[in-house]
Backbone bond lengths (Angstrom), bond angles and torsions (degrees), N, CA, C in turn:
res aa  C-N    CA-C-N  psi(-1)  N-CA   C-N-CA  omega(-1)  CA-C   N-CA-C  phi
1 X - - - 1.463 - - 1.520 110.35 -
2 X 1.524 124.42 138.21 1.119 115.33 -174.09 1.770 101.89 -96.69
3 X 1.100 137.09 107.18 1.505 123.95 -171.88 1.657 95.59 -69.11
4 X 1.040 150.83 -46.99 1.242 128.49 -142.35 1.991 98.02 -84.44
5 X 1.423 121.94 -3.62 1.259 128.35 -171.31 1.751 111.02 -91.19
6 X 1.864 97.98 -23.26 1.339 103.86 172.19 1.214 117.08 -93.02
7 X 0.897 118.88 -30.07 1.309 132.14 172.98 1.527 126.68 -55.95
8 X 1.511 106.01 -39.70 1.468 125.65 170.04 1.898 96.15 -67.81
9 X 1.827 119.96 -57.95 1.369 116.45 176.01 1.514 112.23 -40.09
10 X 0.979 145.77 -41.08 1.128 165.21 178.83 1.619 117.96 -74.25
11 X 1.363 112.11 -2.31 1.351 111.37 171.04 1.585 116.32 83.78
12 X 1.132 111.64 -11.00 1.626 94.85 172.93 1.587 102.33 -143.84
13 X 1.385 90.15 149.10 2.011 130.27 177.09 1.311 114.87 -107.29
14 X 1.294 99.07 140.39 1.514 108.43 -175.60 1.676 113.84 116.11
15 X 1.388 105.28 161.20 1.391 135.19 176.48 2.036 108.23 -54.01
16 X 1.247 120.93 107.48 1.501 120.13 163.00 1.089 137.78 -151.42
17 X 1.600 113.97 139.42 1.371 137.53 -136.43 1.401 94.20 -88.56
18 X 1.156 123.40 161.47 1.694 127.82 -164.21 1.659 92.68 -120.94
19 X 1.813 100.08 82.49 1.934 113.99 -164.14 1.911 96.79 -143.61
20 X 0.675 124.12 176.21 1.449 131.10 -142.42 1.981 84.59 -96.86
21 X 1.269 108.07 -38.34 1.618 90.96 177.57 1.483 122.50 -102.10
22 X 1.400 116.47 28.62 1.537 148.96 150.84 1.785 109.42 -82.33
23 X 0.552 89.70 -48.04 2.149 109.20 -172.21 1.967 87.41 -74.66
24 X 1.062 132.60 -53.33 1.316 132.92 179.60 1.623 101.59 -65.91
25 X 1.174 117.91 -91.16 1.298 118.19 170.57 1.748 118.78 -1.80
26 X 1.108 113.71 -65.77 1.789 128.45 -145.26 1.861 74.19 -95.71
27 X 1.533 156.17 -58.79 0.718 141.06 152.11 1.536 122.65 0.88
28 X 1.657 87.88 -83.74 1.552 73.63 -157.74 1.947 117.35 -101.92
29 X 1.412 109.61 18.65 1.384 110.09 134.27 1.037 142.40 -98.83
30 X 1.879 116.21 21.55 1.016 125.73 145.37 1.432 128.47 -76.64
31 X 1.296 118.88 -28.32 1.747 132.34 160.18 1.252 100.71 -82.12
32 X 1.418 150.23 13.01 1.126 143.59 166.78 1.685 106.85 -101.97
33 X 1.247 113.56 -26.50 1.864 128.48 -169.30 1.487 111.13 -105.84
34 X 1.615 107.34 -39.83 1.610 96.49 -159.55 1.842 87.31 -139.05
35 X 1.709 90.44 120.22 1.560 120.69 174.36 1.593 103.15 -46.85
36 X 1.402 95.69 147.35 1.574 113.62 135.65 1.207 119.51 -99.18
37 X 1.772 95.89 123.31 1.793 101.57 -168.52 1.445 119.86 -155.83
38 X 1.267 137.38 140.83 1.318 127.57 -179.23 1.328 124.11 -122.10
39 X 1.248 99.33 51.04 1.462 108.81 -169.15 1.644 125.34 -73.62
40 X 1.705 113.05 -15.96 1.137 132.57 179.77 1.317 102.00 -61.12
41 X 1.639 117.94 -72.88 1.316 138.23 176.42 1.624 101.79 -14.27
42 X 1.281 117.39 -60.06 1.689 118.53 -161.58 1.310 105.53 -105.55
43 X 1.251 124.38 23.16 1.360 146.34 -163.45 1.278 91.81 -133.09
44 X 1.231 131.49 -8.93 1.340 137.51 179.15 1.976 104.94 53.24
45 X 0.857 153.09 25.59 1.138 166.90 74.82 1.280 131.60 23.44
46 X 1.498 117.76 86.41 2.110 109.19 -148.89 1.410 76.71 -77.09
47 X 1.359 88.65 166.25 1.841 111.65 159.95 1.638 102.15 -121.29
48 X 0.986 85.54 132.13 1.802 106.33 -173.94 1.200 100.21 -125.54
49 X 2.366 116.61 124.58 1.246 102.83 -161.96 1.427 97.00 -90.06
50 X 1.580 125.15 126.15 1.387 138.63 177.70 1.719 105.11 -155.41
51 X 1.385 84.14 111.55 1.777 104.10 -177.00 1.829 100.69 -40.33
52 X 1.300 122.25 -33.84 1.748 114.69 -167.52 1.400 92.27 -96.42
53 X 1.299 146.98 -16.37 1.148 133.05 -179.07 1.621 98.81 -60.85
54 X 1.615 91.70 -57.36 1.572 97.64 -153.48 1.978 97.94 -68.13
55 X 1.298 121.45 -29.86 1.489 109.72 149.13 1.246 130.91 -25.55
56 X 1.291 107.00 -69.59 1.904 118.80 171.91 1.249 106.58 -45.56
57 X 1.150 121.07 -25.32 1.721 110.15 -159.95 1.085 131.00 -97.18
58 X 2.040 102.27 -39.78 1.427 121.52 -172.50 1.983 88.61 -101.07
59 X 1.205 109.56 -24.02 1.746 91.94 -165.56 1.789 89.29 -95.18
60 X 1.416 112.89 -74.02 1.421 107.78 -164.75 1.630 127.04 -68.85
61 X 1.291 108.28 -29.60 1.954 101.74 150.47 1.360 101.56 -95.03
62 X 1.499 168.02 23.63 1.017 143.64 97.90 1.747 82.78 114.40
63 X 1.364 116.60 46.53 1.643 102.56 177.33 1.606 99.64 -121.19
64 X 1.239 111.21 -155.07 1.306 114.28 -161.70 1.757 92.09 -111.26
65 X 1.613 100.48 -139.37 1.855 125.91 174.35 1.361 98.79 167.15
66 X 1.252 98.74 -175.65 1.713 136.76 167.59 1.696 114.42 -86.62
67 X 0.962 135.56 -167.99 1.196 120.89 -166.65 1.797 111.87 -110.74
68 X 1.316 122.52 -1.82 1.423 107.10 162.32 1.320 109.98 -79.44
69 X 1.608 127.99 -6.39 1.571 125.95 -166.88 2.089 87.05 -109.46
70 X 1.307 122.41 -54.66 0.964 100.23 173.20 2.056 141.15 -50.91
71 X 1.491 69.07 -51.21 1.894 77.06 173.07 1.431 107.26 -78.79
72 X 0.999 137.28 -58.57 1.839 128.85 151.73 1.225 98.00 10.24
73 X 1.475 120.68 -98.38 1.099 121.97 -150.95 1.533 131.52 -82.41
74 X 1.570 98.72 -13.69 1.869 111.70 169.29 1.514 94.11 -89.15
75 X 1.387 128.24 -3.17 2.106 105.03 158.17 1.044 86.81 -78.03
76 X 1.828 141.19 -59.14 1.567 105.19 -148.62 1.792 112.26 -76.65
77 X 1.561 108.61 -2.06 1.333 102.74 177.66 2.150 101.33 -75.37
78 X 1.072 111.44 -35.93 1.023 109.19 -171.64 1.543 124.99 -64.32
79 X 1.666 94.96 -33.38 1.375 103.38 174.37 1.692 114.40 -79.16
80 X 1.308 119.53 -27.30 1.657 117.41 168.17 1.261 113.71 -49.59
81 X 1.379 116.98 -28.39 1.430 123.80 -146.90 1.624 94.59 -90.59
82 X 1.581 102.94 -40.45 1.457 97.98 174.05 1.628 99.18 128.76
83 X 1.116 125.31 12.26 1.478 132.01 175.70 1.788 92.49 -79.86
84 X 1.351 106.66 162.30 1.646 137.53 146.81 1.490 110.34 -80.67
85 X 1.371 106.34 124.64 1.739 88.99 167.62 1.526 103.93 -163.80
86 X 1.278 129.85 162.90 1.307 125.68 168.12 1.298 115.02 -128.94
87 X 0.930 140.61 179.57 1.686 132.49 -171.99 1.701 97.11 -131.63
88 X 1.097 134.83 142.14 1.327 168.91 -167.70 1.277 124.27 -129.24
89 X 1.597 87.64 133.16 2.245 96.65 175.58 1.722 95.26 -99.07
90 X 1.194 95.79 156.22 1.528 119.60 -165.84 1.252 98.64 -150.19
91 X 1.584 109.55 127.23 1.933 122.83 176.50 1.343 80.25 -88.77
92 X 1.677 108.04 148.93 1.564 133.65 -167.52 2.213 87.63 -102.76
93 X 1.328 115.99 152.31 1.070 119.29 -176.32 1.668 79.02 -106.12
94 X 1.738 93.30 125.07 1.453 115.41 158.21 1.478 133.54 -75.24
95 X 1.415 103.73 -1.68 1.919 122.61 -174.89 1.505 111.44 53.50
96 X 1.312 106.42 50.33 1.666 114.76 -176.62 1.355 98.06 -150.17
97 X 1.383 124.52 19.82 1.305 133.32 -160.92 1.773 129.84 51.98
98 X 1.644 98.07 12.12 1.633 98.09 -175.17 1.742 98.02 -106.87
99 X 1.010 112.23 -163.56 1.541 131.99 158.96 1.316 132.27 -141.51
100 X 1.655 94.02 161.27 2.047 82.79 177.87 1.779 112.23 -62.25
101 X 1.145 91.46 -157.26 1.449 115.56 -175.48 1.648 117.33 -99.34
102 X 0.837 118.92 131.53 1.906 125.81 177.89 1.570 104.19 -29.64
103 X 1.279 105.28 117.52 1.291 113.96 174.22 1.945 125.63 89.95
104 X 1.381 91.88 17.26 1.419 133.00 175.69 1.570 105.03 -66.37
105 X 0.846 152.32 12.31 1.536 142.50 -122.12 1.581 118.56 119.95
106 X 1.170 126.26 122.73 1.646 152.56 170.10 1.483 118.60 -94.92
107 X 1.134 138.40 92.95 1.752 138.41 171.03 1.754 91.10 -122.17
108 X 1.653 74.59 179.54 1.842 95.93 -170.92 1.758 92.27 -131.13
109 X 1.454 75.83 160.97 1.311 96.11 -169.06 1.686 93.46 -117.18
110 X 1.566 139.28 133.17 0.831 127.16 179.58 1.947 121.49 -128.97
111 X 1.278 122.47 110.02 1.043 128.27 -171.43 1.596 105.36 -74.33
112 X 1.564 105.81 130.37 1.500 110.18 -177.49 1.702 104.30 -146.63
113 X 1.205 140.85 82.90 1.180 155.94 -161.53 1.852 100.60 52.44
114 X 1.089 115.72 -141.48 1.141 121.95 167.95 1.242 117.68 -48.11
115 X 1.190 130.28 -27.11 1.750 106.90 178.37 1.609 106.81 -117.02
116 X 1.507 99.34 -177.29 1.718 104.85 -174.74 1.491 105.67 -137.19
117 X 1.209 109.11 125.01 1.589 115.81 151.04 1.746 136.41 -120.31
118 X 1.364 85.94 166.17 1.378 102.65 -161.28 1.491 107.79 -96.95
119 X 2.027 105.40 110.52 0.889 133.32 -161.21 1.630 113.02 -91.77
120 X 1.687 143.38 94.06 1.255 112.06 -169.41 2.032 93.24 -142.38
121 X 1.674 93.15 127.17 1.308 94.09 159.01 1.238 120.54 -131.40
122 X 1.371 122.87 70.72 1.521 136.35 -154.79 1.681 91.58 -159.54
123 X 1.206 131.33 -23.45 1.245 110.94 -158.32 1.986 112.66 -105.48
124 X 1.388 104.16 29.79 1.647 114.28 157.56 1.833 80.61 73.93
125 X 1.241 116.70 -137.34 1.820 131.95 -161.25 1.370 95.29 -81.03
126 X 1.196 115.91 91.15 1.666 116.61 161.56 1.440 114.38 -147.43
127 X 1.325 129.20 -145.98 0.882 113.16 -145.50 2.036 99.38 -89.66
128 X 1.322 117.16 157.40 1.422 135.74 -166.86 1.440 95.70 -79.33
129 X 1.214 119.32 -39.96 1.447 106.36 -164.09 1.638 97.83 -137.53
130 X 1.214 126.15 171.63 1.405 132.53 -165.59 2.094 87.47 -73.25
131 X 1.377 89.73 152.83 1.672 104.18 155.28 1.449 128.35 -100.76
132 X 1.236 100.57 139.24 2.080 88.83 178.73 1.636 114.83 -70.43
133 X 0.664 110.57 142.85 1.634 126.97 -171.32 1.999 93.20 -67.91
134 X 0.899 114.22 61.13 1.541 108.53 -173.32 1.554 109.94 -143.31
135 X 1.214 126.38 98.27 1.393 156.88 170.32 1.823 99.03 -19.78
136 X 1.359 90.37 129.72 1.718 99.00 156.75 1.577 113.09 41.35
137 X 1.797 113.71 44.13 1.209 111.98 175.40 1.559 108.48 -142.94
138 X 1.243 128.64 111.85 1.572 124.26 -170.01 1.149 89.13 -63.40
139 X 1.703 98.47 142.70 1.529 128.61 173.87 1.912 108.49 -119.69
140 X 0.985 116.46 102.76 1.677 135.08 168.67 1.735 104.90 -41.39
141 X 1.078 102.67 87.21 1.832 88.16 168.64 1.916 99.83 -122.24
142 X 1.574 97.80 177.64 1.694 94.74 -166.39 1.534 102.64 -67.91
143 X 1.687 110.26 -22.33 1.353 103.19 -147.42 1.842 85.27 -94.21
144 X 1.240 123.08 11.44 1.379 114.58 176.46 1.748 109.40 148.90
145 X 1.531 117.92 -172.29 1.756 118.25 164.28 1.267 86.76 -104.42
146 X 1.411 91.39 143.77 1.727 124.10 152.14 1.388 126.17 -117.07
147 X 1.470 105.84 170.39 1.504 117.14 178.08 1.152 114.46 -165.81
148 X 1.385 112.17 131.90 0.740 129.61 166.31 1.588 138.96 -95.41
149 X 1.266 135.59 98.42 1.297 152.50 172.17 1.516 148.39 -76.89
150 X 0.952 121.33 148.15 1.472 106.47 172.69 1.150 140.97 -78.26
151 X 1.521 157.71 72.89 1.579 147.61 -100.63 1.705 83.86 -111.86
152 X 0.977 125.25 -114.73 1.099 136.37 -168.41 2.234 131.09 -148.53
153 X 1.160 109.17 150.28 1.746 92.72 -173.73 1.479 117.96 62.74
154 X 1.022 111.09 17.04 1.728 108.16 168.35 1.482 98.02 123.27
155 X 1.439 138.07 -33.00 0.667 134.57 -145.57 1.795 124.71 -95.59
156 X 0.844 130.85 151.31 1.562 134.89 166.58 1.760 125.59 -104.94
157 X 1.300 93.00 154.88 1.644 92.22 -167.33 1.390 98.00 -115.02
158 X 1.379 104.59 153.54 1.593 114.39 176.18 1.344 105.46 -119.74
159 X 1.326 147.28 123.11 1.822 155.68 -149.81 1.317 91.89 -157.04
160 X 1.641 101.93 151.18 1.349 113.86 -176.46 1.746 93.66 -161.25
161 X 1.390 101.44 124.47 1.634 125.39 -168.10 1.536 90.19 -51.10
162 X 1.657 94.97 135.99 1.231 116.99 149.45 1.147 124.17 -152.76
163 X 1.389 114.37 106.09 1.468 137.49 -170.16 2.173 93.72 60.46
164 X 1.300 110.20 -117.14 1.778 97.28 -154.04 1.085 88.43 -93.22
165 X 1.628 145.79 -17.24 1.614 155.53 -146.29 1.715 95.57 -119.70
166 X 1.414 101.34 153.69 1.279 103.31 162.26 1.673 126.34 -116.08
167 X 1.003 119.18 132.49 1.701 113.69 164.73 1.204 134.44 -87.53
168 X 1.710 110.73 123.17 1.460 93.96 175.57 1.070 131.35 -90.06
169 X 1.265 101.32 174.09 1.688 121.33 -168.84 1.522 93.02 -98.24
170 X 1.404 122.24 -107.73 1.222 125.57 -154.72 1.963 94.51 -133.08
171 X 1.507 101.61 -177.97 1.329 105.19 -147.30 1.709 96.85 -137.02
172 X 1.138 169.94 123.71 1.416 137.77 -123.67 2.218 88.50 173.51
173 X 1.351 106.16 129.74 1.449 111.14 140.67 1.608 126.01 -111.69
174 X 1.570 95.60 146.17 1.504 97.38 -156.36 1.763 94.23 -76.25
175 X 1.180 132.28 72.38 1.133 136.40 127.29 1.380 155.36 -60.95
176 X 1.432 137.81 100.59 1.060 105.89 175.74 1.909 134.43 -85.98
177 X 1.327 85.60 152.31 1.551 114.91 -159.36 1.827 111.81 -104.41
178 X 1.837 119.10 133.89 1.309 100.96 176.11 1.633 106.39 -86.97
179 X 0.849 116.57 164.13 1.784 127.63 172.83 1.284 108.05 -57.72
180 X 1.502 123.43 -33.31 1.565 108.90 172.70 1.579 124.16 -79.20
181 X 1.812 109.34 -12.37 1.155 110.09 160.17 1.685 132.01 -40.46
182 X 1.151 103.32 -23.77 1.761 115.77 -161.81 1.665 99.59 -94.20
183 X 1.543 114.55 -14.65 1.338 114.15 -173.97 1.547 123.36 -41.95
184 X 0.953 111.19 -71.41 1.978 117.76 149.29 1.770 121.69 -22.74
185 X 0.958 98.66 -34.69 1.698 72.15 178.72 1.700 102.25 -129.91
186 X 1.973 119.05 22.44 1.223 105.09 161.39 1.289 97.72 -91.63
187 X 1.166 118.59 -18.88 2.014 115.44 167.22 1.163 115.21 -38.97
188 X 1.868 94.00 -65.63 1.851 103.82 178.13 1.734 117.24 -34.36
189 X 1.655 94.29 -57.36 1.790 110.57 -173.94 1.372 109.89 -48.50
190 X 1.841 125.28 -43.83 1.185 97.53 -170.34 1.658 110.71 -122.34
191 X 1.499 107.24 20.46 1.501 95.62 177.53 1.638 96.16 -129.06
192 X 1.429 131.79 -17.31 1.451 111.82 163.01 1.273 123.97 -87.38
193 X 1.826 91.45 146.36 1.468 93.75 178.92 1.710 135.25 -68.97
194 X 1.330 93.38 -16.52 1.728 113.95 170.23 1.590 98.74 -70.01
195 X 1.623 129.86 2.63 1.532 118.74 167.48 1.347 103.33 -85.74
196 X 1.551 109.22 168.10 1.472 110.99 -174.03 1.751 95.67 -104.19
197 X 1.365 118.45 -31.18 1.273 116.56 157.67 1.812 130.47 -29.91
198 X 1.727 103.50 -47.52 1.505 108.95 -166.57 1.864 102.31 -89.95
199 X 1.501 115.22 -13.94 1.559 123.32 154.19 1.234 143.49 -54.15
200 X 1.579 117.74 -10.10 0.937 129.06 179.92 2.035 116.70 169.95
201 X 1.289 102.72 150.18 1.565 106.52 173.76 1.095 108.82 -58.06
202 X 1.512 124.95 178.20 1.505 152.46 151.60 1.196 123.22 177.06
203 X 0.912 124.41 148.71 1.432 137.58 -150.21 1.802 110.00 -165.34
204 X 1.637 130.87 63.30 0.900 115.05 162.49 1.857 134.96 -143.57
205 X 1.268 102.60 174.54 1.602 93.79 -155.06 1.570 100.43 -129.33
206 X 1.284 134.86 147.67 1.165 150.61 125.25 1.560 120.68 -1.88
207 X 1.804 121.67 105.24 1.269 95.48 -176.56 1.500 93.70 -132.23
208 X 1.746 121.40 -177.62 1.769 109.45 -146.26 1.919 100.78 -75.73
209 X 1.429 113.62 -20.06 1.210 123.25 169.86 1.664 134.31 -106.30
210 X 1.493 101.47 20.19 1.561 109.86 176.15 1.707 102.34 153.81
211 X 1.144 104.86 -137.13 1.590 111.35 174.58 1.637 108.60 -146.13
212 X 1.461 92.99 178.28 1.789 104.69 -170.82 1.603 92.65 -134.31
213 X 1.007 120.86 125.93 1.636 123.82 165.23 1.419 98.87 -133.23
214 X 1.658 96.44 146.55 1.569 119.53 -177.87 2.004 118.25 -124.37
215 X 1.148 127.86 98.79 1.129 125.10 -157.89 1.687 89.36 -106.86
216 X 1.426 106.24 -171.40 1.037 136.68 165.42 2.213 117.35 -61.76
217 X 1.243 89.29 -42.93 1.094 103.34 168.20 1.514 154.07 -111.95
218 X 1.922 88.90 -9.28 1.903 86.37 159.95 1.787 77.61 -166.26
219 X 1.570 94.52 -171.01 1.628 110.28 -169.07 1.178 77.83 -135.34
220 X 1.669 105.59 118.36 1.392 121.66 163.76 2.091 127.39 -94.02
221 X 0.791 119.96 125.71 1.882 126.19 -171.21 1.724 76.92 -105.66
222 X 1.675 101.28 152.14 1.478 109.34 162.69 1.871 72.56 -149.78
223 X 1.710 103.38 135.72 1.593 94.16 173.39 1.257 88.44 -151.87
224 X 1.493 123.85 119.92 1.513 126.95 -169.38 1.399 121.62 39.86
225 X 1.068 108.49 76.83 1.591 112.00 -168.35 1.277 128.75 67.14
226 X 1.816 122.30 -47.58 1.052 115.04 -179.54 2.132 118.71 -82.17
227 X 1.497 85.74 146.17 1.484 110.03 171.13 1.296 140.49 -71.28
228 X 1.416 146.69 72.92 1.273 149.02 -157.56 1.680 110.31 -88.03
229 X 1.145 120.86 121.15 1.574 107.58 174.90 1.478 136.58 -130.83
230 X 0.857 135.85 101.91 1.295 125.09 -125.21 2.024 96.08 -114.10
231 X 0.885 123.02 139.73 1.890 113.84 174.96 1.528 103.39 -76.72
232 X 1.651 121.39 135.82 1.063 109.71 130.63 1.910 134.28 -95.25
233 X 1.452 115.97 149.94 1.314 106.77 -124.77 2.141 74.75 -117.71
234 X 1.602 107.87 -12.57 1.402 96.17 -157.74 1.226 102.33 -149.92
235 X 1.218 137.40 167.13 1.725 133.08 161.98 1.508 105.51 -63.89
236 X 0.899 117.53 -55.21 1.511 136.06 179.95 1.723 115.06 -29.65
237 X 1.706 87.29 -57.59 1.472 94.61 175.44 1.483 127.43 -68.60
238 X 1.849 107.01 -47.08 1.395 112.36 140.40 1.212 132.03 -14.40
239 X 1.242 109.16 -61.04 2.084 101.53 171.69 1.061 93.37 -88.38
240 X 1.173 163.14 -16.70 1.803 126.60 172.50 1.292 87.71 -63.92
241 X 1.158 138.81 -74.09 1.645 139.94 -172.80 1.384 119.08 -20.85
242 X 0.921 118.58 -56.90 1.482 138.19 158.37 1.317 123.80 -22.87
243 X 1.501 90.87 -71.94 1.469 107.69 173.50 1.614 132.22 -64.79
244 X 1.463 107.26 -35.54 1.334 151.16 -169.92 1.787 96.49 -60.14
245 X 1.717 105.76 -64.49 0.988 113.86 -164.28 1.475 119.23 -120.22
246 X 1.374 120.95 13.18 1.415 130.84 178.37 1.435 107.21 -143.89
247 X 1.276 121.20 -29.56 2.055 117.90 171.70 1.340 92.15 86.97
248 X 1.282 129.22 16.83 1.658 117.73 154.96 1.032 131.89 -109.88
249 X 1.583 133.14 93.11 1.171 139.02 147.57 1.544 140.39 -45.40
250 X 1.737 93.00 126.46 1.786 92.45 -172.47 1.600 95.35 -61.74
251 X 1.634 90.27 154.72 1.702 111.54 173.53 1.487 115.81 -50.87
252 X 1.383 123.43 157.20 1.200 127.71 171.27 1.402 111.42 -101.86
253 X 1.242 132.94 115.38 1.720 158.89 -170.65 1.457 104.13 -33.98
């Protein structure tokens, strides 16, 4: 991996120290540069988890992924850089009060003197900047407060305010995990149809005043609060969209 080539993909140049406002930084102009997107999946396109694949993909065609290819490859950026970190499975909250299954989800865990935070650019609208690994204390991020808790069996909860209640996100032990562990259920993610991945496109990214998401069925703008929504009406139009507003073009046959 060349770090100084991702790093440039990612919007920033220069010399950096592996310090708590390095880990913020490389964060969150990484959700500012490189989509969440699953365009391979319906592109028929396996994803195979290999740290240089996902190199080739997100640095030298300049596209996005899902989060074993995103977080994959920002741990080994993190670890060049000179951070501690381990990578972690996380059950996805299904909003029915259950969760997925072990290995549902990829984050990092990031060691920075005495404390640790939780590093994730795989997980679509969450949080902008890493969270501190610190129990039962709202954390201020742009994209909202969080908290972090203790759930139960080893495990910790990740919640993010909504209105007086909180919703969770995902559900995670601070274990570390190898990348081929996840092999089994990135299969599930992009070749069963019981995935929510193989149901539909998406394609969206972090922008300096909200976000842009691109579905199957409309192109969403969020820009200071307000909501723009636009239909898509065709595949056709879909990839101009694509292209238009992310620089990724489907493959040629």
């Amino acid at each position: 991996m060349n770090k100084e080539e991702y790093i440039s993909r990612i919007g920033i140049r220069g010399y950096l120290s592996a310090n708590l406002e390095t880990l913020k930084l490389l964060q969150r102009h990484h959700l500012l540069n490189v989509p969440f997107e699953n365009m391979d999946i319906h592109w028929k396109r396996p994803i195979i988890l290999n740290t240089a694949m996902f190199y080739e993909k997100i640095v030298g065609m300049r596209r996005g992924g899902f989060c074993y290819e995103l977080n994959g490859l920002f741990n080994e950026l993190l670890r060049e850089i000179g951070f501690k970190t381990r990578i972690v499975s996380a059950r996805v909250a299904n909003g029915n009060g259950g969760f997925g299954p072990e290995y549902d989800h990829a984050a990092i865990i990031v060691s920075i003197g005495e404390t640790e935070h939780l590093a994730d650019v795989g997980f679509g609208a969450f949080t902008t900047e890493p969270l501190q690994f610190v129990l039962n204390e709202e954390q201020r991020d742009d994209a909202g407060i969080f908290i972090i808790r203790q759930f139960d069996d080893g495990y910790y909860e990740i919640a993010k305010k909504n209105g007086q209640d909180w919703k969770s996100e995902y559900i995670f032990r601070p274990l570390s995990r190898d990348l081929s562990e996840f092999t089994q259920m990135c299969d599930f993610q992009q070749y069963s149809p019981e995935s929510h991945f193989t149901k539909g496109k998406v394609c969206s990214l972090l922008t300096a005043s909200g976000r842009k998401t691109l579905t199957n069925k409309s192109f969403i703008v969020t820009s200071d609060g307000e909501k723009e929504e636009t239909p898509v009406l065709s595949d056709e139009e879909f990839d101009r969209i694509l292209m238009r507003e992310f620089n990724i073009a489907r493959p040629q046959l």
